[in-house]
DSSP file (Angstrom, degrees, kcal/mol; ACC not computed):
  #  RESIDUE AA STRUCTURE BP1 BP2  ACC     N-H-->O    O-->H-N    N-H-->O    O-->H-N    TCO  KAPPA ALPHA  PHI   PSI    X-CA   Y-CA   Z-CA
    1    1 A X     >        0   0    0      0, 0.0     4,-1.7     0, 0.0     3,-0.1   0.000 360.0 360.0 360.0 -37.2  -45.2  -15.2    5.8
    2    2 A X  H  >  +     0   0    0      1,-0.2     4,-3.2     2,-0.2     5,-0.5   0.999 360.0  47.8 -62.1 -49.2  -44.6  -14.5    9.6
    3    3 A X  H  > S+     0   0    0      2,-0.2     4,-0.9     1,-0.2    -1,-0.2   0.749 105.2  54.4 -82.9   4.1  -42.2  -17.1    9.8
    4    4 A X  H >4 S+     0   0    0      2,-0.2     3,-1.2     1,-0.2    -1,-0.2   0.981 105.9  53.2 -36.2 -73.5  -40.3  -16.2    6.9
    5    5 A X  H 3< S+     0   0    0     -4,-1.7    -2,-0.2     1,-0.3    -1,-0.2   0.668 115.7  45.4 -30.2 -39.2  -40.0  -12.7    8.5
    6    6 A X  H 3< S+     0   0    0     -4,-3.2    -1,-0.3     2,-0.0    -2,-0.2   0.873  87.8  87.5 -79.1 -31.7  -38.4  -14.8   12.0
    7    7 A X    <<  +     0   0    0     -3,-1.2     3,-0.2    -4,-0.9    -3,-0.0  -0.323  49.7 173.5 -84.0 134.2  -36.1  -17.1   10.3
    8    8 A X    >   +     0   0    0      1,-0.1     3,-0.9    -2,-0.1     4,-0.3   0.068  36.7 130.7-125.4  28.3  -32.9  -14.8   10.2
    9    9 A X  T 3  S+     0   0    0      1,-0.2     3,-0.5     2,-0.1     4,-0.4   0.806  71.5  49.1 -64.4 -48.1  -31.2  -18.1    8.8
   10   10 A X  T 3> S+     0   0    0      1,-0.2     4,-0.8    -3,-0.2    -1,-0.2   0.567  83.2  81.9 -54.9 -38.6  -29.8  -15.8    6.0
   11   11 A X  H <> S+     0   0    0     -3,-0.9     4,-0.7     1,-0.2    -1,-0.2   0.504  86.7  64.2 -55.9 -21.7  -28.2  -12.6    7.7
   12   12 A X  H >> S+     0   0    0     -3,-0.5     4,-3.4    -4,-0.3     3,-1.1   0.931 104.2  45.8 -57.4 -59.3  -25.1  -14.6    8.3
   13   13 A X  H 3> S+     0   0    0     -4,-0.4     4,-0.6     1,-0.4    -2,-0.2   0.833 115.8  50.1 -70.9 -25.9  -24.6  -14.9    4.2
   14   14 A X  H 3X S+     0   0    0     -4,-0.8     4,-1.0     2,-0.2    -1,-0.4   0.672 103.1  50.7-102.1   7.3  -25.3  -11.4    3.9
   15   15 A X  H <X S+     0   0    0     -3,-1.1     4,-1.8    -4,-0.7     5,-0.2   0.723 113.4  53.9 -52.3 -59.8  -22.9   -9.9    6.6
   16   16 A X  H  X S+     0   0    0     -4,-3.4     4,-1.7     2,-0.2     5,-0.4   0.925 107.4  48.8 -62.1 -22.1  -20.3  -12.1    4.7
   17   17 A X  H >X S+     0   0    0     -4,-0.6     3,-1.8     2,-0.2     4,-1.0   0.797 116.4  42.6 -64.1 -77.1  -21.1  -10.5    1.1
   18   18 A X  H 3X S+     0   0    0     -4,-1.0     4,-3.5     1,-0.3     5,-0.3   0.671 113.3  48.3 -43.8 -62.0  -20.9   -7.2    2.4
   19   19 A X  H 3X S+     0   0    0     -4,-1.8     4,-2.0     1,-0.3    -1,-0.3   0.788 117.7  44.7 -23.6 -64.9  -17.8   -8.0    4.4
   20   20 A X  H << S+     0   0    0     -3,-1.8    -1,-0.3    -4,-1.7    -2,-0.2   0.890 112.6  55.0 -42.7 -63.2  -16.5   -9.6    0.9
   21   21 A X  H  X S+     0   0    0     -4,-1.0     4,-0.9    -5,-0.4     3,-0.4   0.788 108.3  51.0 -69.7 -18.3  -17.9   -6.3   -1.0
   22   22 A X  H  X S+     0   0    0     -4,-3.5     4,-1.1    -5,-0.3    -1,-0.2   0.943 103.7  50.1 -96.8 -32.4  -15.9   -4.2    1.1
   23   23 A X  H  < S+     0   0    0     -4,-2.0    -1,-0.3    -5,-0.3    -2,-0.2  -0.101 111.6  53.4 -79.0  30.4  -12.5   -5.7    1.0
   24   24 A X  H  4 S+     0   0    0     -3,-0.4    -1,-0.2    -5,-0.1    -2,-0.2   0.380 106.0  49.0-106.4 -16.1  -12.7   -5.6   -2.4
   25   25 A X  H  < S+     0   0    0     -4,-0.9     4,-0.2    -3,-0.2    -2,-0.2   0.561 112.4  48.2 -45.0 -46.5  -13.5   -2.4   -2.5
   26   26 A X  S  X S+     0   0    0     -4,-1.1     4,-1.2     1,-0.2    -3,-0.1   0.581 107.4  54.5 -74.4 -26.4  -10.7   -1.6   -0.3
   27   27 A X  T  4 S+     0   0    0      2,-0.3    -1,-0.2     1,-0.2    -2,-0.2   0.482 111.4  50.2-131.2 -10.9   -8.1   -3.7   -2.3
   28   28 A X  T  > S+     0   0    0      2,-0.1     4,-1.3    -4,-0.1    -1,-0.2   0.350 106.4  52.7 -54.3 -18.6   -9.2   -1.6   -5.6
   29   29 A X  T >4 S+     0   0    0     -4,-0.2     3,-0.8     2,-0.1     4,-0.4   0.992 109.4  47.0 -68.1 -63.4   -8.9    1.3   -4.1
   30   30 A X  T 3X S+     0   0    0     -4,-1.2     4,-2.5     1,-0.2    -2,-0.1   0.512 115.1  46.5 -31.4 -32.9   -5.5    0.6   -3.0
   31   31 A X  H 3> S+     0   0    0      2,-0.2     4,-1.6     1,-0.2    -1,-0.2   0.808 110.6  49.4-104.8  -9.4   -4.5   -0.6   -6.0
   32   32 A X  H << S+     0   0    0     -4,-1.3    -2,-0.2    -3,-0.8    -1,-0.2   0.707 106.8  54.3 -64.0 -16.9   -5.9    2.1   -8.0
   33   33 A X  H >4>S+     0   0    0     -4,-0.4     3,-3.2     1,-0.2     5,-0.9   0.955 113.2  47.6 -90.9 -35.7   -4.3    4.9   -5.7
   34   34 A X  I 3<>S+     0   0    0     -4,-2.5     5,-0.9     1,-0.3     3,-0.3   0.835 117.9  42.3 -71.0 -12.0   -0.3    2.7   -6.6
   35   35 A X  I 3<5S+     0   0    0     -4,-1.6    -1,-0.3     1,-0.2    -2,-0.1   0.035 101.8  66.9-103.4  18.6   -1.1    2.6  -10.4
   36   36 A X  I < 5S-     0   0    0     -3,-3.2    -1,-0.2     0, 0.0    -2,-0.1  -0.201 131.3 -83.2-120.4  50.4   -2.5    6.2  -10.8
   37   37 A X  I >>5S+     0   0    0     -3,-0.3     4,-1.8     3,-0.0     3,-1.2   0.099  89.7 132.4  87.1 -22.3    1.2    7.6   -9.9
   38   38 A X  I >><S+     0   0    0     -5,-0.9     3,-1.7     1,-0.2     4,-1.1   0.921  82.4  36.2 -51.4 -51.2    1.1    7.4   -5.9
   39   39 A X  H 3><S+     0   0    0     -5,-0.9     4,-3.5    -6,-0.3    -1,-0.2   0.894 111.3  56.4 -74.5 -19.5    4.6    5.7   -5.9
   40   40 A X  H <4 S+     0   0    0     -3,-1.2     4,-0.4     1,-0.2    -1,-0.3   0.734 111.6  41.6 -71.5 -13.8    6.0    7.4   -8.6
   41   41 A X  H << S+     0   0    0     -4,-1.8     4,-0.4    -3,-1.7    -1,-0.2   0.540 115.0  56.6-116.6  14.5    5.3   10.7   -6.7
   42   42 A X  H  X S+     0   0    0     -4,-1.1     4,-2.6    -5,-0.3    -2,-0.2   0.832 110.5  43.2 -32.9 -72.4    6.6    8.6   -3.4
   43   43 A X  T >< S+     0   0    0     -4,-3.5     3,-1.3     2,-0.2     5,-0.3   0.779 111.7  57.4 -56.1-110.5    9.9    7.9   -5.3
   44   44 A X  T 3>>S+     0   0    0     -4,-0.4     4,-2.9     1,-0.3     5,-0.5   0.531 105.4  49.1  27.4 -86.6    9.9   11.5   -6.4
   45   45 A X  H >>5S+     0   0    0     -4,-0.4     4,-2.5    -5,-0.3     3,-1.0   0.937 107.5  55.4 -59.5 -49.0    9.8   12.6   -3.1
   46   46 A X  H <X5S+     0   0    0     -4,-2.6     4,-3.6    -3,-1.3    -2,-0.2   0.913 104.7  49.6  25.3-113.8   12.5   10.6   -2.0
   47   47 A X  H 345S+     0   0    0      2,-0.2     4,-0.4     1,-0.2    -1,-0.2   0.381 104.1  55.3 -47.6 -18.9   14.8   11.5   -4.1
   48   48 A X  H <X5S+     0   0    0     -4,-2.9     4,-0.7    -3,-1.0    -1,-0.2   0.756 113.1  50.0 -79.0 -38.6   14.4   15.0   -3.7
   49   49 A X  H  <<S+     0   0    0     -4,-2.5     3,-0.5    -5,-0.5    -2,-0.2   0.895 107.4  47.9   2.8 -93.1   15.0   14.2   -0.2
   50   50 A X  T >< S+     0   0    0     -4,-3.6     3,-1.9     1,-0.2    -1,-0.2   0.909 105.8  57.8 -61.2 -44.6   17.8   12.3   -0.5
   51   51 A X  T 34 S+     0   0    0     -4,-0.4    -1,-0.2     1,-0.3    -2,-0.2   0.737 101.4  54.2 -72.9   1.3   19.7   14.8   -2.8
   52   52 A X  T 3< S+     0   0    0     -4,-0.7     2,-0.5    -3,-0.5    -1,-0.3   0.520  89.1  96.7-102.4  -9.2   19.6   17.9   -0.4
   53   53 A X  S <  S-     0   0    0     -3,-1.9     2,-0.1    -4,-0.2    -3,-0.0  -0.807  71.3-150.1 -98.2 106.6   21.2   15.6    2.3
   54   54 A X        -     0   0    0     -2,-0.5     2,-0.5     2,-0.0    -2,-0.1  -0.401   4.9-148.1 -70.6 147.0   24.8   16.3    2.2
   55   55 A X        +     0   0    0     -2,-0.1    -2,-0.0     1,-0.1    -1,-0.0  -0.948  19.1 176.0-128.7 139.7   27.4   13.8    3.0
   56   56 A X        +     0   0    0     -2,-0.5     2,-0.4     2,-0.1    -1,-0.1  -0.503  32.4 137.3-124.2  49.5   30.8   14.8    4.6
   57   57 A X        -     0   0    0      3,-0.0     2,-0.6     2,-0.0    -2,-0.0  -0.892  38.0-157.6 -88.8 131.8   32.4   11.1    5.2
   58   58 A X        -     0   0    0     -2,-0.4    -2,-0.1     1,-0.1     3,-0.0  -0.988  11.6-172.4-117.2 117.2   36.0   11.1    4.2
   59   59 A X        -     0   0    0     -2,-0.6    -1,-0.1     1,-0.1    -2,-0.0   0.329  33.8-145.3 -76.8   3.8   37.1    7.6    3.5
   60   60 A X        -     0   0    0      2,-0.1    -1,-0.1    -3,-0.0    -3,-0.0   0.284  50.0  -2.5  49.3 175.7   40.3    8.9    3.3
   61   61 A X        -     0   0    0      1,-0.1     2,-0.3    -3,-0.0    -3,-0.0   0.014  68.0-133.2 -66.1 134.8   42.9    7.4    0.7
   62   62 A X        -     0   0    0      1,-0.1    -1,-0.1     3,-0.0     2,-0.1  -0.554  27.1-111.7 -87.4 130.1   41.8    4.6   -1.2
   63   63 A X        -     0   0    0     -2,-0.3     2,-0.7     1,-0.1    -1,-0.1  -0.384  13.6-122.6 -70.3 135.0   44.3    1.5   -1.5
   64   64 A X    >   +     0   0    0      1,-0.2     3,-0.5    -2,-0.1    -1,-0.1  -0.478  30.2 172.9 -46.6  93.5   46.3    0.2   -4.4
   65   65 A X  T 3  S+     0   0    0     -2,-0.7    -1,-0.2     1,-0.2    -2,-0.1   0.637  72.7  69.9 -94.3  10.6   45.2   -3.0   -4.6
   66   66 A X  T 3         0   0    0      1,-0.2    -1,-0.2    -3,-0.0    -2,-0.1   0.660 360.0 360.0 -76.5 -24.1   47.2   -3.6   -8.0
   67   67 A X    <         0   0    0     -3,-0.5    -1,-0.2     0, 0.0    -2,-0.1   0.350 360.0 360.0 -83.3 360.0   50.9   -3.4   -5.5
């Protein structure tokens, strides 16, 4: 039994599970937060953004390209 308890042959395989369980963890989370609305209420914001930002560029007169 003691040298079960020594042999630490194993801690390696379980530092990768965890490692494993946690970026997968991470990578559902992430994908839960863009498919429970987070980009749509990105875009949203955006766009409200954008439309209160005036623009005052004069291209000035557009050519006839039919002459």
């Amino acid at each position: 039994m003691a040298k079960f308890l020594i042999d630490d042959a194993g801690a390696v395989t379980i530092d990768w599970v965890a490692l494993t369980a946690g970026i997968l963890l991470l990578g559902i989370m992430v994908v839960y937060a863009i498919f429970n609305g987070g980009v749509t209420n990105l875009v949203a914001e955006i766009n409200s953004t954008l439309s209160g930002i005036g623009t005052d560029v004069d291209v000035g007169d557009t050519p006839d390209i039919n002459n």
